[in-house]
N, C-alpha and C positions, 0 to 999 in steps of 0.2 A: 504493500500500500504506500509506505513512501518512497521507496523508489519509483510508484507510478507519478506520487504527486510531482519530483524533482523532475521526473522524466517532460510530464508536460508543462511545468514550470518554463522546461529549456526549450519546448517549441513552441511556446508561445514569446518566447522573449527575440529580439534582436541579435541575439548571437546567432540563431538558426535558420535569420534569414538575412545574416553578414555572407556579401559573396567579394571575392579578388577586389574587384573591380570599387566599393565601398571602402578595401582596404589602402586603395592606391589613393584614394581620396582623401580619405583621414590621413596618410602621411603627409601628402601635398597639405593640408590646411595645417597642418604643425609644422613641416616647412617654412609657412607663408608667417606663420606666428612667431619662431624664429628668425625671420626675417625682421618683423615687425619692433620685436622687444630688442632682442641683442645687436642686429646691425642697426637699429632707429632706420629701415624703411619705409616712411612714410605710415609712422606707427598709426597715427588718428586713424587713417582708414583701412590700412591692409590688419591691423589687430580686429576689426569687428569684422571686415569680409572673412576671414581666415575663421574666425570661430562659425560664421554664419555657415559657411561652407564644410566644416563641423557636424555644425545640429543636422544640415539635411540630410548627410549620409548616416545618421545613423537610423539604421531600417526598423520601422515600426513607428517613428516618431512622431510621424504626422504632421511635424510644424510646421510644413508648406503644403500639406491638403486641402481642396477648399471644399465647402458642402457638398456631400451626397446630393443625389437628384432624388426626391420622397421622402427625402429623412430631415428631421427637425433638429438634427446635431450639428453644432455649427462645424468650421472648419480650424486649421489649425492657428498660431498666434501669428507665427511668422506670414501666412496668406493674406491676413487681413492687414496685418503693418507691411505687406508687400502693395497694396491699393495706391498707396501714396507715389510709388517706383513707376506705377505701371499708368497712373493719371498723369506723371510729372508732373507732381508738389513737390516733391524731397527737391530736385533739382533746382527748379525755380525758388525755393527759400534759403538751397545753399548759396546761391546767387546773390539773394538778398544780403546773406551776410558776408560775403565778398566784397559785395559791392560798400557795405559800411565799413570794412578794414582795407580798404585802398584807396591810394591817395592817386587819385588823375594827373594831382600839378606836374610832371613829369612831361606828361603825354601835351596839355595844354602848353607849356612853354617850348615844347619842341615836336611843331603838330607832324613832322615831317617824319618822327617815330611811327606813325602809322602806316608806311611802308615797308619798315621793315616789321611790321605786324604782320603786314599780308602777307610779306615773300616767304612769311616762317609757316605761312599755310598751306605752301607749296607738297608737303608731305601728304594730306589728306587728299589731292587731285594724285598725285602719286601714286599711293598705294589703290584708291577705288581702282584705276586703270588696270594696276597688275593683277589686284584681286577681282578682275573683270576677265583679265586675259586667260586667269589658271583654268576657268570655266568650274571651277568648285563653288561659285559664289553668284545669285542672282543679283541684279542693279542695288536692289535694296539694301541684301547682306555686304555687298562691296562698301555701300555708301556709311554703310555704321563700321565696318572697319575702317577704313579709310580718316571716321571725323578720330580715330586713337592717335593720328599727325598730330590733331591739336593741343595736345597734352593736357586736355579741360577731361577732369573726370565727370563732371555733372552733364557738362554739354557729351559728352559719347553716352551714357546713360538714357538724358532726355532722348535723344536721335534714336537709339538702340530698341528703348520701348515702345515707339511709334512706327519703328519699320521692319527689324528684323526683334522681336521680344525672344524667341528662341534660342538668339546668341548672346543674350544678355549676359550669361556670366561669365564667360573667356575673353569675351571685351570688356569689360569693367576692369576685370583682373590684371588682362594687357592694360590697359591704361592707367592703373593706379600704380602699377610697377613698375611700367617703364618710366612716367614720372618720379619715383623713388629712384632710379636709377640712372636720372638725368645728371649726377653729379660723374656717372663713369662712361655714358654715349656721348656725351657731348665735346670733352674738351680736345681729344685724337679730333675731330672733324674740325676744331675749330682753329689747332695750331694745323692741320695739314692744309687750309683754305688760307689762311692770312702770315702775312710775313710777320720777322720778327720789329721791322721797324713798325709796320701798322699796330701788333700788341701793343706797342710801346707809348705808343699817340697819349697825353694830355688832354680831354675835353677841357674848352670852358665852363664855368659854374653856369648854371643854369638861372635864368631871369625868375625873378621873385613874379607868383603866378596871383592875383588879388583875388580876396574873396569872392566877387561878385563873377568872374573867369569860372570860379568852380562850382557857382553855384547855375550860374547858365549851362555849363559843358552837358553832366547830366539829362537837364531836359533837352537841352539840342538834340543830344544822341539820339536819348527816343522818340522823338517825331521823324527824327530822317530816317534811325536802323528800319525802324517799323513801318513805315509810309513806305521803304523798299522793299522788306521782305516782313511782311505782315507775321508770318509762321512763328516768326525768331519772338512774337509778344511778349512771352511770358518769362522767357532769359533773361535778354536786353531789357524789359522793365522792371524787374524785378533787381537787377545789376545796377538800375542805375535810381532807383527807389531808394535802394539803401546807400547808394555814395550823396544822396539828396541829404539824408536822414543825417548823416555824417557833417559834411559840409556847409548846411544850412545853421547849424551853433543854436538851434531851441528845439529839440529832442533829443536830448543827451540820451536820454533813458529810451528813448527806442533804439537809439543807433548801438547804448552797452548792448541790448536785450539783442539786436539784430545779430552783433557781433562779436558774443560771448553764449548765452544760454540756447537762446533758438537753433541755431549755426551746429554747437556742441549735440542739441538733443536728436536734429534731423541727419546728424552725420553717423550715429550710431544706429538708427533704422534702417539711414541709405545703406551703411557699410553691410549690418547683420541678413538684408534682405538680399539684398544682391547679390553677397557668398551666398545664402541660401538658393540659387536658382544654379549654383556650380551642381548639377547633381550626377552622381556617376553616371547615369542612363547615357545625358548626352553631350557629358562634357568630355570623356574621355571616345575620341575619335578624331579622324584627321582630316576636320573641321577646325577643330580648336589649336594643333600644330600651325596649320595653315595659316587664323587669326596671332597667334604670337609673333611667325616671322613676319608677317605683312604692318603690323604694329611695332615691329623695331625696327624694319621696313621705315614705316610715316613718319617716326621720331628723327630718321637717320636723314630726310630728305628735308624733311620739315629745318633744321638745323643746317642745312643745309642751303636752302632759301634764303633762312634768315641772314647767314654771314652775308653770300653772294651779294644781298639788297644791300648790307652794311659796305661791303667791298665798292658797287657804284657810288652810295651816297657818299665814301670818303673820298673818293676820287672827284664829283661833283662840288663837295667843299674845298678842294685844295689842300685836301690833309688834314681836315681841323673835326671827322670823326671819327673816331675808333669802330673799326667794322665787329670785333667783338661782343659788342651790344646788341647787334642783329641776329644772336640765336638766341638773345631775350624773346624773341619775337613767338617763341611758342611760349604755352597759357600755363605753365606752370608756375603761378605766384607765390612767394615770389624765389622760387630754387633757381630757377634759369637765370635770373639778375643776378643773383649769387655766385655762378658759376662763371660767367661771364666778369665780374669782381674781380674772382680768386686768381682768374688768367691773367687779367691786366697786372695784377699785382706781382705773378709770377715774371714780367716779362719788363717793367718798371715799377718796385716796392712801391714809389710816388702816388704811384698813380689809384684814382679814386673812381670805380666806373656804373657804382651802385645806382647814386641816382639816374644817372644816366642812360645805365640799361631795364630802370625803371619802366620808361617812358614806351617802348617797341612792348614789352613785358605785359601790361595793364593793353596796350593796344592788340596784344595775342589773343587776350579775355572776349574782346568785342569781333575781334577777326573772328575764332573760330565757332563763335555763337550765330556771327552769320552765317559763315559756311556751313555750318547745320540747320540753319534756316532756309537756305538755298536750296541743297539737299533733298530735305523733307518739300520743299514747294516742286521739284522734281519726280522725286519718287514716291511721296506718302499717298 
């Protein structure tokens, strides 16, 4: 008798319906957790995907089932805080508090930064192409590969759930990762593109940018991003909502809330749902190999753009910009400014290139929110 009851104790439990393919999952998400904690990749978000990615494999668990059909039992937790992912809320309110911890003066005093925004977009037209050519990938699936060039994890989400939802978690994963690992793709492309005199370049300090400059920039954006590409509404207003909330100096206390508590609370749903849709069925397949290289792929071109635009504009100024600033131009706030920094400094201690690659950086945010607005006005 109790060897029967242990007997079926163990088939009705998750061990007895644990197969390989759960097990490869579960090491990849302590991988990724490892990643997370000991190397600090891009802990905020790859620590909640990594667990998210956790709960779903383990079998029986239910936490992304959603209701039966005839049955009055609801579904699981993670299905219902999955609603938010799959509406694009989570995105548009990480957005919001993006938009409150970033400062435009960059971009505003030196409007010419927004070239080398776009040219760092060049990855996302990149990669759609190849992942068009391999013939593994419809228009749609290439087009949410492809927005992972931008290095905006919110904007490849938003895109991802509106066209290809199925790919949702090997693209999120690619894009939060290879943004963590923007401090080791980036700097080989960026000494093998620019010489050692152009590292070396001194910008001038940048023009003090007035109140009234940043509290117009904001709304300008949004009448013209959206009057052009309507799709992009709920990014670009919601991005530039909160740099209003910021810069306008009488809601202090929306602009903390926007960009501390809210920001905080929607990045551990975004993170834990999104690993939650890694599920063994159909992530492991060569689908998802595919999305990785074509995503280191879009970083690799995207970065690639950026210098190239920065290489004209220095040439156009007569020497007076440093082309290293232009692989700020992908959306990763603010790592890619940093990286672009850490170069200048390797190649003249003097030299200071932070604010500076500020400015293409914050204009990668608005680039690749279009370019997924364009996208989706294409193929959704």
């Amino acid at each position: 008798m109790f060897l029967d009851a242990i007997k079926a104790i163990f088939q009705d439990s998750g061990f007895a319906a644990l197969t390989w393919q759960h097990c490869v999952m579960i090491v990849l998400a302590c991988v990724l957790v490892y990643l997370a904690i000991v190397k600090k990749f891009e802990p905020l978000l790859l620590l909640p995907i990594a667990f998210g990615m956790l709960l779903a494999n383990l079998p029986l668990a239910g936490l992304m089932a959603g209701p039966q059909e005839g049955s009055d039992g609801p579904g699981g937790l993670l299905y219902y805080l999955y609603q938010g992912v799959k509406l694009g809320i989570y995105p548009s309110l990480i957005f919001l508090g993006i938009g409150a911890m970033t400062d435009f003066g960059p971009l505003i005093a030196r409007p010419s930064s927004l070239f080398m925004g776009a040219g760092a977009q060049f990855g996302i037209a990149a990669a759609f192409m190849i992942a068009l050519a391999t013939g593994l990938f419809t228009p749609q699936e290439a087009a949410s590969i492809g927005i992972i060039g931008g290095a905006d994890g919110p904007t490849a989400i938003y895109l991802t759930t509106k066209l290809a939802p199925h790919l949702l978690g090997p693209i999120a994963i690619a894009a939060y990762s290879y943004m963590a690992l923007i401090p080791m793709i980036q700097p080989p492309i960026m000494r093998l593109l620019t010489t050692k005199k152009e590292r070396e370049i001194k910008m001038e300090q940048l023009r003090e940018v007035s109140k009234l400059e940043k509290i117009v920039f904001p709304i300008a954006v949004t009448v013209f991003c959206i009057l052009l590409v309507p799709s992009v509404a709920p990014l670009i207003g919601m991005l530039m909502l909160g740099n209003l909330f910021r810069e306008s100096g009488v809601v202090e206390r929306l602009s903390d809330t926007a960009q501390n508590a809210l920001i905080n609370i929607v990045t551990i749903f975004i993170g834990v749902t999104v690993g939650a849709t890694a599920k063994a069925e159909t992530f492991l397949s060569l689908q998802t190999i595919g999305i990785i290289c074509l995503g280191l792929l879009a970083f690799m071109f995207s970065t690639v753009g950026g210098v190239l635009i920065g290489k004209l504009m220095c040439w156009l100024s007569g020497g007076k910009i440093n082309p290293l600033i232009g692989s700020a131009g992908v959306s990763a706030v603010p790592m890619a400014a940093r990286v672009s920094q850490i170069e200048g400094q390797k190649a003249n201690p003097t030299n200071y290139l932070l604010m500076h690659a500020m400015g293409p950086n914050v204009a990668g945010v608005i680039g690749s929110a279009v370019a997924a607005g364009v996208l989706l006005a294409l193929f959704g």
